[in-house]
C-alpha positions as CSV (number, residue, x, y, z in Angstrom):
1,X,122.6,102.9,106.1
2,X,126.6,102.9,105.0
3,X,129.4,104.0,107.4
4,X,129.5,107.4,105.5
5,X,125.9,108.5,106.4
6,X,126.7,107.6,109.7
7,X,129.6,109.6,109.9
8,X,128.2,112.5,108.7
9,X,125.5,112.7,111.1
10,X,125.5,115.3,114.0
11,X,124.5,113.2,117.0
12,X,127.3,110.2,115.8
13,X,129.7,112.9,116.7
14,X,128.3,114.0,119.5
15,X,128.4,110.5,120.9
16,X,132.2,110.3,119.8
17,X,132.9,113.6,121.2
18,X,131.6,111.8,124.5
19,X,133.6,108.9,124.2
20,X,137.0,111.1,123.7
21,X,135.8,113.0,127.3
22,X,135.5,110.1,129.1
23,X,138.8,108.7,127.3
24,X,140.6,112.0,128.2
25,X,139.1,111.8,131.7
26,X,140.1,108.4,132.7
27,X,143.9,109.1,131.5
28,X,144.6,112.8,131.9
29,X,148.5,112.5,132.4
30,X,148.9,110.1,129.0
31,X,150.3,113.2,127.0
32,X,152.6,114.4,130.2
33,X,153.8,111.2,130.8
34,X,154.8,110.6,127.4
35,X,156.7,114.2,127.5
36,X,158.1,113.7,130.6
37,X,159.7,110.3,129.9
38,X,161.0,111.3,126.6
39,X,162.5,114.7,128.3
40,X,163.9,112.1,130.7
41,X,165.7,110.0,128.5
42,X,166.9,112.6,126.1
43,X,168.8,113.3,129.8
44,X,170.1,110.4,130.4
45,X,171.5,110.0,126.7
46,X,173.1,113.3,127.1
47,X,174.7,112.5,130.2
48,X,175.7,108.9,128.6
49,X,177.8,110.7,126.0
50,X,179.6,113.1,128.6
51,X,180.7,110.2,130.6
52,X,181.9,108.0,127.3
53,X,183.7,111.1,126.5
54,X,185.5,111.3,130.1
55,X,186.5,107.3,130.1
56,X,188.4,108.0,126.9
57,X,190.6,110.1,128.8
58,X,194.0,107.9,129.5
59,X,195.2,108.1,132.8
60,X,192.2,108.9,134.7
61,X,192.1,108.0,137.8
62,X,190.3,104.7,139.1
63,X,188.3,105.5,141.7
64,X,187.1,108.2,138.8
65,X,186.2,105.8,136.5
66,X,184.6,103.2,138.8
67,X,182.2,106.2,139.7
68,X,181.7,107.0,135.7
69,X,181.0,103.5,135.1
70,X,178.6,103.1,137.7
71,X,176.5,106.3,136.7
72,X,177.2,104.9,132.9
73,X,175.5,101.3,133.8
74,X,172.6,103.2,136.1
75,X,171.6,105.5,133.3
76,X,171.9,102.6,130.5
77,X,169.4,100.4,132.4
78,X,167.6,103.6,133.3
79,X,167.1,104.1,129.5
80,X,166.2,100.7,129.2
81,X,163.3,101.1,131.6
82,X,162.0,103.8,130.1
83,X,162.3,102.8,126.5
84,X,159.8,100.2,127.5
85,X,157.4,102.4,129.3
86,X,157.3,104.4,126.4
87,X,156.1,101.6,124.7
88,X,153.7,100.7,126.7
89,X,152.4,103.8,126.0
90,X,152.1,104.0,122.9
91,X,150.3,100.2,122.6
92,X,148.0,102.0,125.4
93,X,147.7,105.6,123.8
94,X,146.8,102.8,120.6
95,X,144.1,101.0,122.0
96,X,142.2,103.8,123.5
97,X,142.7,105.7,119.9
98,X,140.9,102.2,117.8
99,X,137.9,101.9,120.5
100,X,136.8,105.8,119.6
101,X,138.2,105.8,115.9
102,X,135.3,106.8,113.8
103,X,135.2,104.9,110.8
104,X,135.4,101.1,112.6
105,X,132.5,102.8,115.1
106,X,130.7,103.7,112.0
107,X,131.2,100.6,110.5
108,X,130.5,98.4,113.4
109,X,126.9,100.3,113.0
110,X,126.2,99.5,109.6
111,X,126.8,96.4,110.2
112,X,124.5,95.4,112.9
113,X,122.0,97.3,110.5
114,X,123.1,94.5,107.9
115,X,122.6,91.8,110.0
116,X,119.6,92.5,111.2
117,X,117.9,92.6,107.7
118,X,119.3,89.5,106.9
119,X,117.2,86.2,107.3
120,X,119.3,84.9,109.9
121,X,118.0,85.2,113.3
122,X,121.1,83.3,115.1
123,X,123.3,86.5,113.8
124,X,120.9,88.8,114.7
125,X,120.5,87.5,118.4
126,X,123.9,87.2,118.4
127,X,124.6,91.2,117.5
128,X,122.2,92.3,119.1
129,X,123.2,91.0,122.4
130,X,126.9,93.6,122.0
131,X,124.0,96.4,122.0
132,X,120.8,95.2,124.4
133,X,122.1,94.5,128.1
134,X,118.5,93.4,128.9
135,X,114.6,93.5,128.6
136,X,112.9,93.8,131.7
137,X,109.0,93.9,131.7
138,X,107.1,94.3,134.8
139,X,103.8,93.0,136.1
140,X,101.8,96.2,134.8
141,X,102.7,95.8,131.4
142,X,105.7,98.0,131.2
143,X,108.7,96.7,129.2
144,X,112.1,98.5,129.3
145,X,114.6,97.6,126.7
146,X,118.1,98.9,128.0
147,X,120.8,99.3,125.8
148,X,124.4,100.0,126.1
149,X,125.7,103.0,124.0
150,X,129.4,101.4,123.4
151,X,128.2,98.2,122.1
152,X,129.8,99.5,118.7
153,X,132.9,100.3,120.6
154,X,135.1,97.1,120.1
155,X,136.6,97.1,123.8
156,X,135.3,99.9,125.1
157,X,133.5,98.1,127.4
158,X,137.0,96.9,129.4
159,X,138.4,100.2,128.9
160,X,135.2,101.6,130.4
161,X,134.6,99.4,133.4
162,X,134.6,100.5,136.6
163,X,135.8,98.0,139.6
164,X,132.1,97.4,141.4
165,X,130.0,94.7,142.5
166,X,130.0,92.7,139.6
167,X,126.1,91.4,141.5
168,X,124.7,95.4,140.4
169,X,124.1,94.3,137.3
170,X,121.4,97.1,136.8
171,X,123.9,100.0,137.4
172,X,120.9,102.2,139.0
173,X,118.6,101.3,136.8
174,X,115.3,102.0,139.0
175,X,112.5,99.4,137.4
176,X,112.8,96.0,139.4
177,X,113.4,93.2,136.8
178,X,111.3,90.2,137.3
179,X,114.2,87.4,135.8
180,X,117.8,88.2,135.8
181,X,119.4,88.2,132.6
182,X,120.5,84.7,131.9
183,X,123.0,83.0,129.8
184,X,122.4,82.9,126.1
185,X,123.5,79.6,124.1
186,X,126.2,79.5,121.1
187,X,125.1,80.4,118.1
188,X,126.4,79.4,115.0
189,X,127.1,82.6,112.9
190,X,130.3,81.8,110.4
191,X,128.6,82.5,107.7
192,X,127.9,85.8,108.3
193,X,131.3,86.8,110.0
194,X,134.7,86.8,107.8
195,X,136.9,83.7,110.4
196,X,136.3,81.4,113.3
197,X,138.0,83.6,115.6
198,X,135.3,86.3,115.0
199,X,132.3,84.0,115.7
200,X,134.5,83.0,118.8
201,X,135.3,86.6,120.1
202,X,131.4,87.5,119.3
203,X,129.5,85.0,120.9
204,X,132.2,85.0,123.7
205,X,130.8,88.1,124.8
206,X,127.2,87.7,123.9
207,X,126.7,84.7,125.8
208,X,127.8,86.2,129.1
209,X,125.0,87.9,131.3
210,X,127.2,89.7,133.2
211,X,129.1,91.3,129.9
212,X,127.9,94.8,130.7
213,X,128.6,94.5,134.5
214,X,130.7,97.3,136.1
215,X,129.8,100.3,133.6
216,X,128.4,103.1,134.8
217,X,124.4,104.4,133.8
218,X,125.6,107.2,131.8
219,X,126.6,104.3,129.3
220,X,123.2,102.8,128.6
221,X,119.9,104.2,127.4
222,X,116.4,103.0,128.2
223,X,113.3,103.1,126.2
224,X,110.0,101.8,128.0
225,X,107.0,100.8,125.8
226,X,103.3,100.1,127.5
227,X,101.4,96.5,126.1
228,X,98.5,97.7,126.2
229,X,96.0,95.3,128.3
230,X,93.9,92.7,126.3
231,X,90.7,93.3,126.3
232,X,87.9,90.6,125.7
233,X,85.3,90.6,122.9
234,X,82.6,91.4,125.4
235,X,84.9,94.4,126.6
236,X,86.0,95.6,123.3
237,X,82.0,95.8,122.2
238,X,80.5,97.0,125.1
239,X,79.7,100.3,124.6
240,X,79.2,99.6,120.8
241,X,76.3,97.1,121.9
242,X,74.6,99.1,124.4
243,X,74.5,102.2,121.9
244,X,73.1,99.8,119.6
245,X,70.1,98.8,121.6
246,X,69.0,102.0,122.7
247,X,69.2,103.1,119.3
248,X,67.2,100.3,117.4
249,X,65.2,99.2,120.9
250,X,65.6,95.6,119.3
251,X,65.3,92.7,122.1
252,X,68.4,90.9,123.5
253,X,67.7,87.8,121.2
254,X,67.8,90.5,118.0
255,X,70.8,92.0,119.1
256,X,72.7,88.7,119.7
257,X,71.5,88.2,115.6
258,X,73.0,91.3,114.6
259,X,75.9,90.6,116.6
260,X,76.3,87.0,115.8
261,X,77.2,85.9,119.4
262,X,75.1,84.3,122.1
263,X,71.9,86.1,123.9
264,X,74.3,85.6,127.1
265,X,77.7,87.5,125.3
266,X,74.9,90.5,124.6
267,X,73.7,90.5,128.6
268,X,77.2,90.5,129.7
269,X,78.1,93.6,127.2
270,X,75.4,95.7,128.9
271,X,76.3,95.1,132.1
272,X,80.1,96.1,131.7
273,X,78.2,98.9,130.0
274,X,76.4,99.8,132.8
275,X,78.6,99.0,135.4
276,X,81.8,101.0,133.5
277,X,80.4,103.1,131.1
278,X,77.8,104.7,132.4
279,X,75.4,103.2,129.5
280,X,72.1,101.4,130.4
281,X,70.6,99.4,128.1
282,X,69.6,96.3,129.9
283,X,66.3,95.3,130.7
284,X,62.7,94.5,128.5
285,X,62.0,97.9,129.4
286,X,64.9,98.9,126.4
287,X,62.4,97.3,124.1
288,X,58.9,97.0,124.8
289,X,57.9,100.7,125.2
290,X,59.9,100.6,121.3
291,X,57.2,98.7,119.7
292,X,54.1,100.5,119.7
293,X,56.3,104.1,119.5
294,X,57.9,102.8,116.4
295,X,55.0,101.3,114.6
296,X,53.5,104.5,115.2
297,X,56.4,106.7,113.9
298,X,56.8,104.8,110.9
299,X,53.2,103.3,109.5
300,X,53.5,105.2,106.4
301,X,56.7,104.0,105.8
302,X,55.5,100.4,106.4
303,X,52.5,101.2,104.4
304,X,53.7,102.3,101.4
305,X,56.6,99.2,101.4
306,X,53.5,97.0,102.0
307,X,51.7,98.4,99.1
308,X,54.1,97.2,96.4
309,X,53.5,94.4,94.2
310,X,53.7,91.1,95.7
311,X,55.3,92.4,98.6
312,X,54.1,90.5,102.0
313,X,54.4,91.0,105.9
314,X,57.4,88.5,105.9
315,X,58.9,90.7,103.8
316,X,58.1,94.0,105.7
317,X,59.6,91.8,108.8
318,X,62.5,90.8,107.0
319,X,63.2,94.6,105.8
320,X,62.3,96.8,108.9
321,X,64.0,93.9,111.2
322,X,60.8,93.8,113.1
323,X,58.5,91.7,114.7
324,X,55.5,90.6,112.6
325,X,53.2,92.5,115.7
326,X,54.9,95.6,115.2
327,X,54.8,95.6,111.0
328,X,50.9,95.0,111.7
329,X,50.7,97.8,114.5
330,X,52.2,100.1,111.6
331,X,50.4,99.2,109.2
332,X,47.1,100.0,111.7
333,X,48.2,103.1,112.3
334,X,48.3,103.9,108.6
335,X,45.4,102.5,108.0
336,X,43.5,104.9,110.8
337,X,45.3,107.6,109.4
338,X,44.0,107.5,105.6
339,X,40.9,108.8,104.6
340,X,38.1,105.0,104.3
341,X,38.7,104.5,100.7
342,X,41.4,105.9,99.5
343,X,44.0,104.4,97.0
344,X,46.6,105.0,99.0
345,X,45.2,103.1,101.9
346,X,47.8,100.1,103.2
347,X,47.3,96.7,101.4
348,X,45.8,93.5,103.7
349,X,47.3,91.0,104.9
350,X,49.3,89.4,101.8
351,X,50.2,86.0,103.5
352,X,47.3,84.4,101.7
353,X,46.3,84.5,98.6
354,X,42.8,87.4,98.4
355,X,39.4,85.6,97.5
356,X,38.1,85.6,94.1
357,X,34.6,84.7,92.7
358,X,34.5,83.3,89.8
359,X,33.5,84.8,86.6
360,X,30.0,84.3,85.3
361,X,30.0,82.1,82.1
C-alpha cells in the first residue's frame, strides 16, 4: 500500500470530501471574515492617509487637529487589531487546511499499514490505538470493534470535538460494553518513529481512554463479528456417531473402537443425538436384530473370503469387523444355501488344524 494508491482511490476521497463538509460546516464565515477584515483595514489605511495629508496643512486650527489626531491614533490601533486577527486566521484557516490535506492523510495510512507488518507489537498497539476507540464483546459471543474514521487525521480529533459529557464515551453506540476502556501503558516505540517527541505525542494520545470522547457517531464505524460457540467433542460428533451405528448396527463397545474414545463418550453422543437431532441410535435393540440380518445378507460374501487359502474365522472377524457368532451364522447360511457337495461349499472351521490319517506304508 504507498500513499499514491491511496490517493487514487475513490472512497479515500470520498472520505476527504466528508472531512472538508464538516470543516466548511463548523466555520462557515472563515472566507467572509477574512474579506471583511481586509475590506476593513484597506478603510482605515485610506482614511490614515487623508488625515496625514490634512495635519500637513500649516495653520490648521487646533481643536482641528486634536480631532485628526485622535481619529489618526483610533484607526492606527484599529489597524493593529485587525492585523492580528487576520493572523489568527490564517494560523486557523492553516490548521484546518493540514488536518484534511491529502497527502499527510494518505501517508498517515500507509504507515499504520507499515507498522503493522512489522515484528513489533509495542508499535503496532501503539498505532493502532489513533484508529480503534474500543472492543466491546458481549455475553452472547458478539464482539464489536469500533473505529474512529479520523484516526489518520493528525488533530482532527480536537478540531472535531464537540463540548459533551466527556462520561458518553460510547457516543450512541447501542451494544452495552461489559469493561470500560481502560488505560493503556507506555510503550516504547523510538525505533520505529523518526524523534522522542513523536513517541511522546503518540503514546500521549494512545494511552488515554477517553481520547475519542466528545466526537460525534458519524465519526466512527463499527464491525461486529460472531465467535462461534465451542462445541465439545461429544457435540461436534454426535450426529456423525449415531449415523454410524445405524449404519454398521455395531454395539456401543465397537463403536467406542472405531471411535477411539470411551463406551461412555459413545452413549453420551447418542443421547445429544436423540435428544437434539432427532437421531436414535441408542439401545441393544440398534444391534442385535443386525446380527442374524447381516450374516444372512452376506454368507456368500463370508463364504467365499472363508474359502481362501489359509484364511481362518479370526480373519473373517478381523475383516468383516464382526463377532465370531455372526461370521459363523454367515457362513451357515451359505452353507444351507449350496447344493451338499459342491466345490464351492464354505470351508470348516479353520481354527484347528483338519485331521489327517496317515499314509499306509
Amino acid at each position: 500500500m504507498t500513499p499514491e494508491s491511496l490517493m487514487n482511490n475513490p472512497r479515500f476521497q470520498q472520505f476527504l470530501d466528508m472531512i472538508q463538509a464538516e470543516m466548511d460546516r463548523r466555520r462557515p464565515d472563515l472566507v467572509h471574515r477574512t474579506a471583511a477584515l481586509d475590506a476593513e483595514r484597506n478603510t482605515l489605511m485610506g482614511k490614515c492617509a487623508g488625515w496625514m495629508e490634512s495635519l500637513s496643512v500649516p495653520h490648521l486650527p487646533h481643536a482641528v487637529r486634536s480631532d485628526l489626531v485622535r481619529q489618526y491614533d483610533a484607526a492606527k490601533q484599529r489597524i493593529t487589531q485587525i492585523d492580528g486577527d487576520r493572523s489568527r486566521l490564517a494560523i486557523e484557516q492553516e490548521e484546518w487546511q493540514q488536518v484534511v490535506e491529502p497527502r499527510a492523510v494518505a501517508e498517515a495510512l500507509a504507515n499504520l499499514h507499515d507498522v503493522l507488518e512489522q515484528d513489533n507489537c509495542s508499535a503496532g498497539n501503539i498505532h493502532l490505538a489513533h484508529h480503534i476507540e474500543g472492543i466491546y464483546c458481549d455475553d452472547v459471543g458478539n464482539v464489536t470493534i469500533r473505529t474512529c474514521k479520523l484516526g489518520a487525521l493528525a488533530g482532527a480529533v480536537e478540531v472535531f470535538r464537540e463540548a459533551v459529557d466527556a462520561t458518553d464515551f460510547q457516543a450512541g453506540v447501542e451494544q452495552k460494553p461489559i469493561y470500560r476502556s481502560r488505560r493503556l501503558t507506555y510503550r516504547d516505540i523510538q525505533g520505529t518513529v523518526e524523534s522522542l517527541d513523536e513517541a511522546d505525542a503518540l503514546n500521549d494520545f494512545a494511552i488515554d481512554p477517553g481520547r475519542f470522547d466528545g466526537l460525534g457517531p458519524e465519526w466512527f464505524q463499527e464491525d461486529v463479528f460472531h465467535v462461534p460457540e465451542r462445541l465439545s467433542w461429544v457435540e461436534a460428533h454426535a450426529v456423525e456417531i449415531a449415523q454410524f451405528r445405524l449404519r454398521t448396527h455395531l454395539s456401543i463397545a465397537k463403536v467406542a473402537l472405531e471411535f477411539d474414545v470411551s463406551d461412555p463418550t459413545i452413549k453420551a453422543a447418542l443421547k445429544i443425538a436423540k435428544e437434539q437431532h432427532g437421531i436414535d441410535a441408542t439401545g441393544r435393540e440398534v444391534s442385535k436384530p443386525s446380527r442374524k440380518h447381516w450374516a444372512k445378507e452376506h454368507a456368500q460374501e463370508v463364504a467365499e473370503f472363508l474359502n481362501r487359502p489359509g484364511v481362518m474365522v479370526k480373519d473373517a472377524i478381523e475383516h468383516f469387523r464382526k463377532d465370531e457368532g455372526t461370521i459363523r451364522a454367515a457362513r451357515k447360511f451359505a452353507a444351507q444355501a449350496m447344493p451338499e457337495g459342491s466345490d464351492d461349499s464354505p470351508a470348516r472351521d479353520r481354527r484347528k488344524p483338519p485331521h489327517r490319517t496317515g499314509d499306509a506304508a
